[in-house]
N, C-alpha and C positions, 0 to 999 in steps of 0.2 A: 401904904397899900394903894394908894388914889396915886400916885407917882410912878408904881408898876405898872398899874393897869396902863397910864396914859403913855408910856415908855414902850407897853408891849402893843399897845393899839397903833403907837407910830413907826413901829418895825414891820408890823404887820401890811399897813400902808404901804413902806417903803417896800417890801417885799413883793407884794401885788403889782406896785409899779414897775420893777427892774424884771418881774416873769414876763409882764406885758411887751415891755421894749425888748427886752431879749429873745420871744418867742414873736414876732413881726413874722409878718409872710416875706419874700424878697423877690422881685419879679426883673422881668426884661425889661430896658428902657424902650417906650413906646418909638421913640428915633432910631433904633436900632432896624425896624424891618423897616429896610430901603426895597422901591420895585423891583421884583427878582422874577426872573422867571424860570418855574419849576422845572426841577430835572427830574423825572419820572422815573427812568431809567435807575439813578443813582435812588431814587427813594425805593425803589424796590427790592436793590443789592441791601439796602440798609435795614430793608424789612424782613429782609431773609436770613440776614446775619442776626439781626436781634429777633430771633425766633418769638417775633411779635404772634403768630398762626397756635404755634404749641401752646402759649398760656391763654389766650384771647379767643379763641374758635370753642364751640360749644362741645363738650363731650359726648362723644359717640356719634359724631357728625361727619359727614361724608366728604362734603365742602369744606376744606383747609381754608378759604379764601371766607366764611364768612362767620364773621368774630362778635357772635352775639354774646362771646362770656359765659357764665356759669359756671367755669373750676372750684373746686371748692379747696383752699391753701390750707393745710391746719397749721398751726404753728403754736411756742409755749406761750402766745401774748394772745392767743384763741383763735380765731376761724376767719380768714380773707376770702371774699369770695371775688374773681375775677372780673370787671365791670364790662360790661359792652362798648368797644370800638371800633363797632362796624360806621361807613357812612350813615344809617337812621339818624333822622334829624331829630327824633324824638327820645330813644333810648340809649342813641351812640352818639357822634359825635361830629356827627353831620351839622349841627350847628352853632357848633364852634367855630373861633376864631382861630388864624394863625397864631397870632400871639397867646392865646387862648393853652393850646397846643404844647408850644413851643415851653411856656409856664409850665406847663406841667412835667414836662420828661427830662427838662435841665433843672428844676429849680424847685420839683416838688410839692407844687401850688395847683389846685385847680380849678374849675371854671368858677366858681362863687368866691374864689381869693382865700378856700382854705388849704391851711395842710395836708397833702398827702402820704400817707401810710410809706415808708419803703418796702413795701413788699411790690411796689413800682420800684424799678434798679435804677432809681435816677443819681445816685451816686454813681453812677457807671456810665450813664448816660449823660451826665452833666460833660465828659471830657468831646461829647459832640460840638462841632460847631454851630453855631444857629440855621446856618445855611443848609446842612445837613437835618436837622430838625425840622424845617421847614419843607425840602422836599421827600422826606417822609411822609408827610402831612398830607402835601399832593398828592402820593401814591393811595394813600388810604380812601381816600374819597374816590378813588377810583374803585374803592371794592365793593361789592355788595350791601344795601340796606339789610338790618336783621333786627327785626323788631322786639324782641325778648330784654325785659327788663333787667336791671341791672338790680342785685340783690344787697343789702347793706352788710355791712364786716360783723361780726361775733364777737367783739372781743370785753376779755372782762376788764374791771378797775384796777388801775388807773391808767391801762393802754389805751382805754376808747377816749378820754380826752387830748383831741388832737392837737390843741395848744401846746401841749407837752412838746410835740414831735418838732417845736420852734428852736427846744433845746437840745432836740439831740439834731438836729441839723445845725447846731455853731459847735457840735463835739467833731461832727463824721461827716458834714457835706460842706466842700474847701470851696467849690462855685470853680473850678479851675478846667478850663479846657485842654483838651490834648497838644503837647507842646513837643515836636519832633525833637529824636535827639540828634545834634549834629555830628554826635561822633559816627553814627549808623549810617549805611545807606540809607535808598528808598525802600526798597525791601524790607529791610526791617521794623522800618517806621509804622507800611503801610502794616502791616501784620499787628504793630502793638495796640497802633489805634481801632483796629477790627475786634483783639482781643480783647483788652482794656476800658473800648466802648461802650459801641452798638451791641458788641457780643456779648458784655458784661458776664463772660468766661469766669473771673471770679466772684462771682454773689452764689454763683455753686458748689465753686471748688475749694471754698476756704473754711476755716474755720472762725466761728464767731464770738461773741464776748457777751456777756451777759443783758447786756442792752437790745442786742441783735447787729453789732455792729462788727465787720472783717477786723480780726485779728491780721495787724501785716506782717508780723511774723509764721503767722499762719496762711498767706496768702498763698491761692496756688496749692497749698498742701493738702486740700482732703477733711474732712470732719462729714459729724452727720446729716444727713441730711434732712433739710429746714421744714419737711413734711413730715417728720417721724420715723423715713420708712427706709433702712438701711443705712449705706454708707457711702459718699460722696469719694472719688480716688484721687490719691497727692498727684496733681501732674508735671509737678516738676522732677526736673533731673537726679532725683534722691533715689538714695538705694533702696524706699521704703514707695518711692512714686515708679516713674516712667524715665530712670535715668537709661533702659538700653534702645529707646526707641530714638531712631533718626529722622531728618527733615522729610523724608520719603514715609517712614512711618506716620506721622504726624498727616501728610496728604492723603493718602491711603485710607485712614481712619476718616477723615472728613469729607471724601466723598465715598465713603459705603459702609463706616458703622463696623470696621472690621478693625479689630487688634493685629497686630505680628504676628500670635499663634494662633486666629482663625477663631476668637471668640468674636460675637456679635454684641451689641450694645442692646442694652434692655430697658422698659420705661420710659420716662422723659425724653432720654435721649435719643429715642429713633424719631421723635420730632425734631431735634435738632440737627441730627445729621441730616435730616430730609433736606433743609434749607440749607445746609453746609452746601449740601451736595449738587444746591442750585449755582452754586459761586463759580466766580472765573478760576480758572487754576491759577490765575497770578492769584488771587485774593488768596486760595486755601495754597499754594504755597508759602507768601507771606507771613499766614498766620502761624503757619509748623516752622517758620523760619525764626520766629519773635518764641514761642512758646518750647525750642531746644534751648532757647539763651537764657529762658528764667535760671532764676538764684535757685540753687535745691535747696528745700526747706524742709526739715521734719514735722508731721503735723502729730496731731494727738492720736496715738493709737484705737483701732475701731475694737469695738468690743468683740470678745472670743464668742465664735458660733457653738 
């Protein structure tokens, strides 16, 4: 009996230890940010495309531009509430570092070296380059202080232990940036990595797996959506998605919210298209360029009304 105990006491051990080394935080090598000087410009396309304003700006606020947070996300792991990042050096993130930053929207980490929740889409964000994360960064500090506190997540056991989320980042976060394909032009490049991105297009259009992690089989196809509240639509070229819509459709839609047949887009998304519709027309034609050439994929049928 005294040979079990000691047998299960040293598995026990060993298991404490391999949760620890497996669940590490992982950051940017400090040599990595070399003098740069920031591209404003480009951080603000990137703020627009990752409808940073729709989730980050306070509800029922007039001001798009200032991101004191307070959404409230439900979801089945319990209740996210959206943090403040506005410039406030106190409540936002005004007193953070670059690298500070940069940790957080590639690699999931934040300013005290813990894990962050993915209901940040930094699996989507990770295919950024640094250099693009960076003048993000700069853009932001250009925007408004907003002092409103930032509220803590809801969630029940054993999703509030965020050591955990060490393991589902060696399941679902590969650390790999956007790597153009040579067989495509530029056009199509540029579109995937807007899609694929900054735009993290699929963390709404997919379907997900019991973890909360994109189904790639499901990617692009549609499922419910991660708030409870209807149905998310396949946008790929499937007979069950958007296979009659062309490149012109695609553009169309992303500067004004309007389908082929003259429906308008509802909820979320008229924040999204708002920013879509700040884009250059190369960008929002790129992105309808990348998003005709997805794989059609059938996703999980939405429940009958």
């Amino acid at each position: 009996m005294r040979f079990i105990a000691k047998a299960f006491l040293i598995a026990a051990v060993i298991g404490l230890a391999a949760f620890y080394a497996f669940s590490v935080t992982s950051i940017q090598p400090p040599d990595a940010f070399e003098p740069k000087t920031a591209d404003i410009v480009r951080g603000e396309t990137l703020f627009n495309i990752g409808g940073c304003a729709s989730r980050h700006m306070t509800p029922r606020q007039d001001d798009h531009l200032k991101l004191g947070g307070g959404l409230t996300l439900k979801s089945p792991f319990g209740t996210f509430h959206v943090p403040n990042i506005s410039s406030d050096a106190n409540a936002g993130i005004g007193a953070w570092t670059e690298p500070q930053f940069a940790n957080a929207i590639l690699k999931g980490v934040g300013r005290n070296g813990e894990h962050l929740y993915p209901s940040l889409p930094y699996t989507s964000y990770q295919r950024m380059p640094l250099s693009d994360a960076r003048d993000l960064f700069a853009y932001l500090k250009t925007l408004p202080p907003d002092p409103a506190a930032s509220q803590p997540h809801a969630l029940t056991f054993p999703f509030d232990v965020r050591r955990l989320i060490g393991l589902w980042k060696l399941l679902f976060l590969d650390g790999k940036t956007f790597t153009p394909d040579p067989t495509k032009d530029a056009q199509y490049n540029r579109g995937a990595y807007l899609v694929e991105g900054p735009g993290h297009c699929a963390e709404c259009h997919s379907g997900r797996n019991l973890l909360g992690a994109i189904k790639p089989s499901q990617r692009f196809a549609g499922g419910a959506d991660l708030e409870g509240e209807g149905w998310v639509p396949n946008i790929t070229p499937h007979p069950d998605g958007l296979a009659s819509w062309s490149v012109g459709d695609f553009e169309f839609f992303l500067s004004t919210g309007l389908t082929p047949d003259g429906a308008s887009v509802s909820g979320n998304m008229r924040e999204v298209i708002r920013k879509t519709s700040t884009l250059s027309p190369e960008d929002r034609r790129a992105m309808a360029s990348y998003l005709v050439s997805l794989p059609p994929r059938q996703g999980a049928k939405p429940p009958k009304r």
